[in-house]
N, C-alpha and C positions, 0 to 999 in steps of 0.2 A: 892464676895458679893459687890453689888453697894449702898450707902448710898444717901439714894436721896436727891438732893439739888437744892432750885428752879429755874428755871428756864435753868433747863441744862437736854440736851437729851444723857445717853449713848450709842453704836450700840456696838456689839460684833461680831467680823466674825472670825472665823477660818475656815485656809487654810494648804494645804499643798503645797511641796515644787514643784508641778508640776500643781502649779496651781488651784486646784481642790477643791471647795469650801465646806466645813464641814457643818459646823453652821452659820447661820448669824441669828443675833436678833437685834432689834432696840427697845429705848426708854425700854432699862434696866432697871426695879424698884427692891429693895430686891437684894433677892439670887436668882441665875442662876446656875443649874447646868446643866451639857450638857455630856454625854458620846458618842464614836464615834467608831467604828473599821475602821483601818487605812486599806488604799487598800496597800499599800505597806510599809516596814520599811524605813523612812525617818523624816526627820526634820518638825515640824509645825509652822505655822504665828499665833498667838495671836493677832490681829489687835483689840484699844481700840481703840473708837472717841467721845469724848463729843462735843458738839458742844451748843454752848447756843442758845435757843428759840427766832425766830424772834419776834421782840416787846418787848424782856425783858431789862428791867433796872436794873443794877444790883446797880444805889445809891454809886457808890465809894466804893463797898465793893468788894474783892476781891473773885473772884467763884473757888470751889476747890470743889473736888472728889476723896477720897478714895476709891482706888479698892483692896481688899483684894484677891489673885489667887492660887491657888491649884489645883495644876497639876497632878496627877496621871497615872503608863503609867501598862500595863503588873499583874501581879498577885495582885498589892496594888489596880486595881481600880476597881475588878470586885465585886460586889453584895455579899459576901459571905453568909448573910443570905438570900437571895432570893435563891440561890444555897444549901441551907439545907434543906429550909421548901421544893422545888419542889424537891429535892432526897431524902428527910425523910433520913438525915442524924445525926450520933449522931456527939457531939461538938469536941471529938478525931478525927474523919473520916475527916472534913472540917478543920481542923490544918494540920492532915497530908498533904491534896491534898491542901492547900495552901502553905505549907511548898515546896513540890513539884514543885508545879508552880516556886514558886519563887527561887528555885534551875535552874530550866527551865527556866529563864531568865535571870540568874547570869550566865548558859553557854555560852547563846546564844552571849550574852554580850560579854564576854570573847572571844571566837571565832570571832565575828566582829574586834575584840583591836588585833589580830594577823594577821588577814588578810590586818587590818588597815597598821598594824608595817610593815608586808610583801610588800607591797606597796610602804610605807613610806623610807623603805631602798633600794627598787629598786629603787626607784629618787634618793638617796642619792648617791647609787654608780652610776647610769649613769652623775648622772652630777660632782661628781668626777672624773668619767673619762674624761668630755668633756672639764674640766678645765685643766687637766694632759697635753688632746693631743694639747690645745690651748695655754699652756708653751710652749709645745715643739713647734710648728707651732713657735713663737714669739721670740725663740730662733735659729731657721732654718733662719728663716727672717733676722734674726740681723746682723748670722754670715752671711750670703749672701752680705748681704748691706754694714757689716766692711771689705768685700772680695774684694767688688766691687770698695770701696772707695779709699782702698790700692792699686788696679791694678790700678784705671785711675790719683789718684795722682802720679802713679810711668811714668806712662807712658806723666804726662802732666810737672812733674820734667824733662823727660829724654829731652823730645822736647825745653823743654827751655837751656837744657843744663846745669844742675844744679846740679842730679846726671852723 
């Protein structure tokens, strides 16, 4: 909900993470509400722009705009009584199948947070491995180069005659 105040224009766009643009509304007054079905499961842009009105004066007073936002995703944002009155449902029948749904999203939910973790621990061990074999690598080096050090100071002692 946008609180009008003069001399300022709201736009509202949402987008999603590929780009792909939802909604855009311009010169916001009131309430805005917007429902969307997402072409795939991913992240959204919320993009807010006030922009003040060419020619306004604002007098020293300082321009402000409260955006109140409420986001709803999955079984909290669909219509329930518009889904009663068109299935002549009784008020038990549409608890159950919201109850349902939102089970159906609590799984789905969960299963993404394992496939996530699953992921998340394959980087953790390969790049514990690649730090392991990169000790070792710098331990190989070291002893090479204190090997190296030892043979040509034995050999630049012996030429001076000192061992």
């Amino acid at each position: 909900m946008a609180k009008v105040a003069d001399g300022q224009i709201l736009s509202v766009k949402i987008s999603g993470a590929d780009g792909s643009e939802y909604r855009r509304k311009d010169n916001v007054v009131g309430s805005f509400k917007v429902a969307f079905t997402a072409k795939s499961s991913s992240s959204f842009d919320i993009c807010f722009e006030n922009k003040i009105q060419p020619g306004f004066r604002s007098n020293g007073r300082d321009l402000k705009r409260q955006i109140e936002l409420d986001v709803e995703a999955g079984a909290a944002a669909r219509d329930w009584n518009a889904i009663q009155a068109a299935e002549k449902l009784k008020p038990a029948e549409v608890e159950l199948r919201k109850t349902d749904e939102m089970i159906d999203d609590i799984a789905s939910e969960l299963e993404y947070l394992v496939r996530r973790e699953e992921r998340l621990r394959d980087t953790n061990e390969s790049t514990n491995r690649r730090v392991r074999n990169f000790g070792i690598l710098i331990i190989v080096v070291l002893l090479s180069v204190g090997m190296y050090q030892i043979r040509y100071m034995r050999n630049y002692f012996r030429s001076k005659h000192i061992l």
